[in-house]
Gaussian input, Z-matrix of N, CA and C with variables (Angstrom, degrees):
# hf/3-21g

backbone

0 1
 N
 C     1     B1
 C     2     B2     1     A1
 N     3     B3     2     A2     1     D1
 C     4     B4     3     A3     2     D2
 C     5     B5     4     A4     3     D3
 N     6     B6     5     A5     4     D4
 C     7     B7     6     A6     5     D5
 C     8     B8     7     A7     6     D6
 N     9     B9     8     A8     7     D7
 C    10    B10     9     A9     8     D8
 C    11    B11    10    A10     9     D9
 N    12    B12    11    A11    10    D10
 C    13    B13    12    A12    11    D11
 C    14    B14    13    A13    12    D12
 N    15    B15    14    A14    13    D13
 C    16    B16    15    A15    14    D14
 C    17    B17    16    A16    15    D15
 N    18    B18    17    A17    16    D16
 C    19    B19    18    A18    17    D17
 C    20    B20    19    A19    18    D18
 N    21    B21    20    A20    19    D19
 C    22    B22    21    A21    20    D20
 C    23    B23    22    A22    21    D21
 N    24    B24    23    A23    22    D22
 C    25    B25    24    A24    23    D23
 C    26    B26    25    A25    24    D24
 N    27    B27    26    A26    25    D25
 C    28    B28    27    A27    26    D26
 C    29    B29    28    A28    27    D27
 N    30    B30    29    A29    28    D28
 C    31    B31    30    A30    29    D29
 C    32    B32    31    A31    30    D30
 N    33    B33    32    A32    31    D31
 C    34    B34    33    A33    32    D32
 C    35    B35    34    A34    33    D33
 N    36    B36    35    A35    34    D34
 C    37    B37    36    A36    35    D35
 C    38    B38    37    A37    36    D36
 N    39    B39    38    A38    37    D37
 C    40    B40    39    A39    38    D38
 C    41    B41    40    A40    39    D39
 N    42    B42    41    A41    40    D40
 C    43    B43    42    A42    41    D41
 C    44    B44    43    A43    42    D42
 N    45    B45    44    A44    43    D43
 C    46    B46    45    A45    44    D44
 C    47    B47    46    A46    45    D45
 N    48    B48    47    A47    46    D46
 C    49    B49    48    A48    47    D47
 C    50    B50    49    A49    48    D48
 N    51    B51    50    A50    49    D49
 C    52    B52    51    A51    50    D50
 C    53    B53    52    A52    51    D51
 N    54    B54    53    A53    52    D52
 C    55    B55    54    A54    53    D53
 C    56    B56    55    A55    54    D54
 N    57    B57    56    A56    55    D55
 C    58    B58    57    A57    56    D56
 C    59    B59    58    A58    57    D57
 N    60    B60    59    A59    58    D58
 C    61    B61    60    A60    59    D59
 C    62    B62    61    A61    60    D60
 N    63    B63    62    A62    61    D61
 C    64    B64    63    A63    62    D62
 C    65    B65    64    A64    63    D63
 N    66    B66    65    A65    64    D64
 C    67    B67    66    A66    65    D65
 C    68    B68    67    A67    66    D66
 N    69    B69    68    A68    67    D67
 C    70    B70    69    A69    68    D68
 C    71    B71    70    A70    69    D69
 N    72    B72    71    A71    70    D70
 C    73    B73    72    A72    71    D71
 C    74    B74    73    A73    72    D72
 N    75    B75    74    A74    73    D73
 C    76    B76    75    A75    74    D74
 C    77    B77    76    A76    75    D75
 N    78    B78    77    A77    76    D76
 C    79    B79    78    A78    77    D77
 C    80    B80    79    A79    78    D78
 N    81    B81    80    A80    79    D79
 C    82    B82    81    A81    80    D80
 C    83    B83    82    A82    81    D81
 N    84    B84    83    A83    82    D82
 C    85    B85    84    A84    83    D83
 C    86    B86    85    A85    84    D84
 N    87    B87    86    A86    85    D85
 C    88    B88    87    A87    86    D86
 C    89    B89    88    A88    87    D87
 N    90    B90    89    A89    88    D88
 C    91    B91    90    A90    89    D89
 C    92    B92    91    A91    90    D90
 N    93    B93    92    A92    91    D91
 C    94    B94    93    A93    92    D92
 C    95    B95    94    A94    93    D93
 N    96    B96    95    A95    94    D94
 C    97    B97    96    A96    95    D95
 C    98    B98    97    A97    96    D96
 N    99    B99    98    A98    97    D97
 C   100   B100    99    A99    98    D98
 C   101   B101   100   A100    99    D99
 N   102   B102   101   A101   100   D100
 C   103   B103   102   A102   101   D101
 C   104   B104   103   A103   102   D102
 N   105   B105   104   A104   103   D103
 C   106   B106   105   A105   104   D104
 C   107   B107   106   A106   105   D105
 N   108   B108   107   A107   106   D106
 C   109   B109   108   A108   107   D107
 C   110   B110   109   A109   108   D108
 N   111   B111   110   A110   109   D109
 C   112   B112   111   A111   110   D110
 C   113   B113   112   A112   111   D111
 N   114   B114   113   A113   112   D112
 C   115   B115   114   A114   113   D113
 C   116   B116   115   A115   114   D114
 N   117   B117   116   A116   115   D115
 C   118   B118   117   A117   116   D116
 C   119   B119   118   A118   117   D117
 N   120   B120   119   A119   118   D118
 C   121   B121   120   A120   119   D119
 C   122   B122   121   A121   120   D120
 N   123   B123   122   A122   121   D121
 C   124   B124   123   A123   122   D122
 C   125   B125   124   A124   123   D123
 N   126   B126   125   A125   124   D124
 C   127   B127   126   A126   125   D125
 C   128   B128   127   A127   126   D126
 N   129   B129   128   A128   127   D127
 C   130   B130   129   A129   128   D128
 C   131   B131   130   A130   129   D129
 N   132   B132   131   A131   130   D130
 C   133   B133   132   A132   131   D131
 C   134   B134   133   A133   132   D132
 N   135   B135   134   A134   133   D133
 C   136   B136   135   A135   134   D134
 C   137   B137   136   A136   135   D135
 N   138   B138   137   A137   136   D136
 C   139   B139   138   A138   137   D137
 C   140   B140   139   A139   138   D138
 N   141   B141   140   A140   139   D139
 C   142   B142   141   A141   140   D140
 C   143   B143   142   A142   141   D141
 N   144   B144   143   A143   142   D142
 C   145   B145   144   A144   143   D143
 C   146   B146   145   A145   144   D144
 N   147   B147   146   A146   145   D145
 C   148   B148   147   A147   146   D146
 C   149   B149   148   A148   147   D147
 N   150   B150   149   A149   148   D148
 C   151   B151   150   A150   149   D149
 C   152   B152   151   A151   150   D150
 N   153   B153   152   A152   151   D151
 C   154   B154   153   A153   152   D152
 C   155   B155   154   A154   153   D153
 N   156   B156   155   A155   154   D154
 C   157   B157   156   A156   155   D155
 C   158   B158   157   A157   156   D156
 N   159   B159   158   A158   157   D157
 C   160   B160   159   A159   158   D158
 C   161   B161   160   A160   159   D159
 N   162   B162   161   A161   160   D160
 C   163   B163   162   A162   161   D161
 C   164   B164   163   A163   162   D162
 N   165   B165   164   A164   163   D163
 C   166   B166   165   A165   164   D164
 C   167   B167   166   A166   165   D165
 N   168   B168   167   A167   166   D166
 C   169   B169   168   A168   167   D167
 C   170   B170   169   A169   168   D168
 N   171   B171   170   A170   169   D169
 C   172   B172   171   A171   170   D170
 C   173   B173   172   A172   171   D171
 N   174   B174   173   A173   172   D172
 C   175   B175   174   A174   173   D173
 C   176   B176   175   A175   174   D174
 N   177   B177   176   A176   175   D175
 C   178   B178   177   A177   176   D176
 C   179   B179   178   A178   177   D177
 N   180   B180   179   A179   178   D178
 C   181   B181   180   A180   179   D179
 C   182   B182   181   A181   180   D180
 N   183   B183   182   A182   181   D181
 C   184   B184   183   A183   182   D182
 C   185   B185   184   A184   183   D183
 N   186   B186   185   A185   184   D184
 C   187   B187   186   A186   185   D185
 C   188   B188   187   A187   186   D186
 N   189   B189   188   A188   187   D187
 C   190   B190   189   A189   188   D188
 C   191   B191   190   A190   189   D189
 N   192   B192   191   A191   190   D190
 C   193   B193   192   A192   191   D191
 C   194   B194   193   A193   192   D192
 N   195   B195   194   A194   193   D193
 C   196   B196   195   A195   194   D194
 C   197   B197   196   A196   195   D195
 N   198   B198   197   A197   196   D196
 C   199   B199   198   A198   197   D197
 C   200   B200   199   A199   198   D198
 N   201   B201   200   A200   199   D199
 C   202   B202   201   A201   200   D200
 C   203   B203   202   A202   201   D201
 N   204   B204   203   A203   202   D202
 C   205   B205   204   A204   203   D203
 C   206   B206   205   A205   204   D204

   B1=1.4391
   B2=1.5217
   B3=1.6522
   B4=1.2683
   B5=1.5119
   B6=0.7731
   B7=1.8180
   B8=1.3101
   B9=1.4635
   B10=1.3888
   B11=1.6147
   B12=1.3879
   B13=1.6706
   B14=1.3630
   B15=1.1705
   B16=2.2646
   B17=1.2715
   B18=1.6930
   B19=1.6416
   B20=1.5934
   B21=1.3620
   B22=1.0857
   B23=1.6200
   B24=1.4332
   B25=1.1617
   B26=1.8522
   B27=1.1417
   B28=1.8104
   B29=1.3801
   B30=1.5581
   B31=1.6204
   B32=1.2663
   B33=1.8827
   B34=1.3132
   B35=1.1327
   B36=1.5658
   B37=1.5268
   B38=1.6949
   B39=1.1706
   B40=1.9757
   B41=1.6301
   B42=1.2737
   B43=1.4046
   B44=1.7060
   B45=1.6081
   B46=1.7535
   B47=1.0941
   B48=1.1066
   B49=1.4734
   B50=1.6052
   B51=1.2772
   B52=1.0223
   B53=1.5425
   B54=1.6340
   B55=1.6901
   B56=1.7364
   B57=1.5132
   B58=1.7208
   B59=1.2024
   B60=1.2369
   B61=1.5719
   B62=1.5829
   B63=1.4119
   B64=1.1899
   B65=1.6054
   B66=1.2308
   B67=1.3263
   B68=1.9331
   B69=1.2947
   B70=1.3797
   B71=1.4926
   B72=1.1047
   B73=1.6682
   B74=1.4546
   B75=1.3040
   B76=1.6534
   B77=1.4069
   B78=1.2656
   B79=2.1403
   B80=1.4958
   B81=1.1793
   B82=1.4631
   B83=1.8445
   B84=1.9492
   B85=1.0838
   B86=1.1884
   B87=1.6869
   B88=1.2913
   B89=1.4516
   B90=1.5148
   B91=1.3975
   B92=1.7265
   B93=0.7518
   B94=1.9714
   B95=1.6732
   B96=1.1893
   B97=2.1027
   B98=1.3701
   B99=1.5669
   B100=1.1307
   B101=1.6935
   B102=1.3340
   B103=1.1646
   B104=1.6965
   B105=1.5971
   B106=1.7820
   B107=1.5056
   B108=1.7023
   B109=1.7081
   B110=1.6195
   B111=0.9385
   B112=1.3768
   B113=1.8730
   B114=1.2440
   B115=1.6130
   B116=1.2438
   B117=1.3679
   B118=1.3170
   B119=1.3045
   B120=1.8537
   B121=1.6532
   B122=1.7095
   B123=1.2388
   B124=1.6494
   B125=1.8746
   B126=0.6510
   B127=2.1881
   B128=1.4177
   B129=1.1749
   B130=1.9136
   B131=1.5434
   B132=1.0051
   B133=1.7869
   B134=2.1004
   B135=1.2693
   B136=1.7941
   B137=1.5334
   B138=1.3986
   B139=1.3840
   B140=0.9886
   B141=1.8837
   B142=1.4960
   B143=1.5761
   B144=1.0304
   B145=1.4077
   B146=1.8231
   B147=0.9422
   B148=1.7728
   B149=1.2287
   B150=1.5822
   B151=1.5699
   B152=1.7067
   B153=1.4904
   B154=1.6085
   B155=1.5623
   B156=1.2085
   B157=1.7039
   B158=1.3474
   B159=1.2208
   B160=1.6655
   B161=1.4614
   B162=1.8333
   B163=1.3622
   B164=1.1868
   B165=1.5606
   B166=1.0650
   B167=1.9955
   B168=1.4125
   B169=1.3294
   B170=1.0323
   B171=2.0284
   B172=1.2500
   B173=1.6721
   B174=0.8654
   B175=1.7317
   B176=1.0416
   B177=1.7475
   B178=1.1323
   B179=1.8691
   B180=1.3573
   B181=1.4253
   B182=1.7661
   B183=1.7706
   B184=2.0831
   B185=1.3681
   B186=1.2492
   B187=1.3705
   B188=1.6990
   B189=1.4305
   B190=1.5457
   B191=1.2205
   B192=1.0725
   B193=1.5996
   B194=1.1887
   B195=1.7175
   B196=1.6251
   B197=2.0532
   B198=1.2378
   B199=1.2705
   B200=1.7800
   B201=0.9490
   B202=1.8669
   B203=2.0629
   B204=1.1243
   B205=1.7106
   B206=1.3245
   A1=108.85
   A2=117.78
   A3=98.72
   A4=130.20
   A5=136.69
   A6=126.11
   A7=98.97
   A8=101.49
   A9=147.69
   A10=108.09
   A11=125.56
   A12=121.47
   A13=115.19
   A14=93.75
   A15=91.55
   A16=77.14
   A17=93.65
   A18=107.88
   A19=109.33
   A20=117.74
   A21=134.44
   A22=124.08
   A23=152.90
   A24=126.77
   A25=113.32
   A26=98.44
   A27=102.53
   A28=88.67
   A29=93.30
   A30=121.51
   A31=100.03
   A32=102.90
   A33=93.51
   A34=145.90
   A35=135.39
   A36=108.46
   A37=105.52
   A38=93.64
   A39=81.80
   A40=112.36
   A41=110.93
   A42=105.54
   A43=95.41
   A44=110.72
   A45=106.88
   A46=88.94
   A47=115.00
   A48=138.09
   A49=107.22
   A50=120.24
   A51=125.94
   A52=108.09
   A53=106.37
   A54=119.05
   A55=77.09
   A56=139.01
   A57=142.37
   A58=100.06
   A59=100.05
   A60=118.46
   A61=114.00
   A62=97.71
   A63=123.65
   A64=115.26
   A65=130.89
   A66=112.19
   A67=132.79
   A68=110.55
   A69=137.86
   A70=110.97
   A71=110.50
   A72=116.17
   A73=97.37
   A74=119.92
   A75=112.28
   A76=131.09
   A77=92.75
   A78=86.62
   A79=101.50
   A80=106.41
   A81=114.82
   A82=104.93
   A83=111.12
   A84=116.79
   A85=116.53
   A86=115.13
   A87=103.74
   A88=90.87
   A89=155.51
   A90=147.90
   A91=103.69
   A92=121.71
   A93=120.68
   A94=105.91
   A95=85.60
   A96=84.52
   A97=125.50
   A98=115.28
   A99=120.20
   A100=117.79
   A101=115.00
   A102=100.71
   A103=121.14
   A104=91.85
   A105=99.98
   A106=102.30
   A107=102.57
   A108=113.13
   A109=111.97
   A110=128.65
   A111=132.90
   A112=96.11
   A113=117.63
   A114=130.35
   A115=128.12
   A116=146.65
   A117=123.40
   A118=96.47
   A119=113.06
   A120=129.79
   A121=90.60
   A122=124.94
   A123=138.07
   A124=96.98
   A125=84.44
   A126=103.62
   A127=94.82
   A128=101.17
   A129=106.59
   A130=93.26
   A131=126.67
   A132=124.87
   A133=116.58
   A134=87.05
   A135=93.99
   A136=97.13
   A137=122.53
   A138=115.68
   A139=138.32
   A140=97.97
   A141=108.48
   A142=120.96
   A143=117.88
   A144=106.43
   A145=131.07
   A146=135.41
   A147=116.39
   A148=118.83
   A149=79.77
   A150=96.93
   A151=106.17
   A152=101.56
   A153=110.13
   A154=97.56
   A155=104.16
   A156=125.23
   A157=90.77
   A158=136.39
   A159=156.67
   A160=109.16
   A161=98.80
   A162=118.81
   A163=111.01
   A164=154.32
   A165=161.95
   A166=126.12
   A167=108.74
   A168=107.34
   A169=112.83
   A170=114.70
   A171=111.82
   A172=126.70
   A173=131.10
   A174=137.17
   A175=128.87
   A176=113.20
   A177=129.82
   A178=126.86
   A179=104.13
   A180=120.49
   A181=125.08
   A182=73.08
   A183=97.63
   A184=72.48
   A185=149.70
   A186=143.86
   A187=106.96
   A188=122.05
   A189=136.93
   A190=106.93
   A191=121.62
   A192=124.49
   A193=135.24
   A194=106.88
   A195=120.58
   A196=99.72
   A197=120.41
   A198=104.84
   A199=94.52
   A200=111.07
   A201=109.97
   A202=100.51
   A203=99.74
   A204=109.67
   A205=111.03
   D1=132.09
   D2=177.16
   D3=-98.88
   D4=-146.75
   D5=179.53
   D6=-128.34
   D7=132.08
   D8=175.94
   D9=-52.08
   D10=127.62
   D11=154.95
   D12=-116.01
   D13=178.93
   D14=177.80
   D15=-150.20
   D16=121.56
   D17=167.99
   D18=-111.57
   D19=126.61
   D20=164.22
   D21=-14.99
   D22=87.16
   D23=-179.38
   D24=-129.27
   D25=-160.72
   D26=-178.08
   D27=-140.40
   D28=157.70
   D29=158.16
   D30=-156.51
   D31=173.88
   D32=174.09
   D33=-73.28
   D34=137.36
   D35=-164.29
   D36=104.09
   D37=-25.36
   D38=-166.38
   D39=176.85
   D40=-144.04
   D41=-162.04
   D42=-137.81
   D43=177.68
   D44=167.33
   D45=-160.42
   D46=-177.53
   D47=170.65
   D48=-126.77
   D49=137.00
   D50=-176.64
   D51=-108.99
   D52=135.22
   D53=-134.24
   D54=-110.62
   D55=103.09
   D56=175.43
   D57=-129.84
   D58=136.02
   D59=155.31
   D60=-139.11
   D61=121.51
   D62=-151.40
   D63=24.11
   D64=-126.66
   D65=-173.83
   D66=-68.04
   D67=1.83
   D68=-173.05
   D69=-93.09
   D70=124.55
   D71=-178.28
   D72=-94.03
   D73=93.00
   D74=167.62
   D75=-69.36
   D76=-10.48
   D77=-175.85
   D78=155.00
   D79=158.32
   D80=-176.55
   D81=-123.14
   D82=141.95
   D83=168.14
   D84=-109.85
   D85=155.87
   D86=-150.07
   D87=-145.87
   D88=147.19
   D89=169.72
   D90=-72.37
   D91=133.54
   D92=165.52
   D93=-79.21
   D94=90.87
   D95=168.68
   D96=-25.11
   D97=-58.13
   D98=177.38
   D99=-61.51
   D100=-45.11
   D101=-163.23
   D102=-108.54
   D103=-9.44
   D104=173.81
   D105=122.51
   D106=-44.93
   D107=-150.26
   D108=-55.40
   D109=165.81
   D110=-165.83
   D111=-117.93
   D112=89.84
   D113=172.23
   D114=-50.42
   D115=130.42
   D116=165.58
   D117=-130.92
   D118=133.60
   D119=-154.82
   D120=-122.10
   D121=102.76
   D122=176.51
   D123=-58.73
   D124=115.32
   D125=162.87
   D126=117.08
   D127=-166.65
   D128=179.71
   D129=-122.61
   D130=14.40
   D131=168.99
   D132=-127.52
   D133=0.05
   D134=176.28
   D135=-75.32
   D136=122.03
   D137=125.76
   D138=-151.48
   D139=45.12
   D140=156.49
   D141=-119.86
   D142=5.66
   D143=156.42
   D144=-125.20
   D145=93.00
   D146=-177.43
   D147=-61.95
   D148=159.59
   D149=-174.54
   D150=-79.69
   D151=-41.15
   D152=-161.37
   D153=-159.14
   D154=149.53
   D155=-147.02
   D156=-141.90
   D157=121.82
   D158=165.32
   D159=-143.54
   D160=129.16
   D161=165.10
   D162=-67.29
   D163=13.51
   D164=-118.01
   D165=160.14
   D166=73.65
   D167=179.01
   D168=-11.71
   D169=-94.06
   D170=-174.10
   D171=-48.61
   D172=-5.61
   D173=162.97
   D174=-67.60
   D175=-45.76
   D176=136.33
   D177=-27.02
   D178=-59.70
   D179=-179.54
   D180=-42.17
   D181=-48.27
   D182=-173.68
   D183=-75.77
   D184=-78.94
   D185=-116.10
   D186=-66.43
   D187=-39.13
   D188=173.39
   D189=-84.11
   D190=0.03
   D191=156.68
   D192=-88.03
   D193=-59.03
   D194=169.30
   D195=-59.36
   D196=-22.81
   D197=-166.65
   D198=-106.23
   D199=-4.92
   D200=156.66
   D201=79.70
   D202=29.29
   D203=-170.21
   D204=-44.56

């Protein structure tokens, strides 16, 4: 299994993190304005549905990890 990065990015409106492992863009996280939660959207073109929703970045982090996203 290889190890996971979160690369820094922009869009409009805000910011993401870009969800790679090793050469594979798995998904992008994103904060929900409205509600606080910290999103994570599976592909590099989803961003209308998540996969997984954490009040808590790093929770989020383990969570797309232990589940191998």
């Amino acid at each position: 299994m290889g190890k996971y990065e979160y690369v820094k990015g922009s869009m409009t409106g805000g910011w993401l993190l870009q969800v790679r492992k090793g050469p594979s863009h798995k998904g992008n996280i994103r904060k929900n304005r409205t509600t606080g939660r910290y999103q994570f959207f599976r592909g590099s073109r989803n961003v209308v549905r998540p996969a997984l929703e954490e009040s808590d970045l790093e929770t989020l982090k383990e969570k797309i990890e232990e589940l191998d996203l």
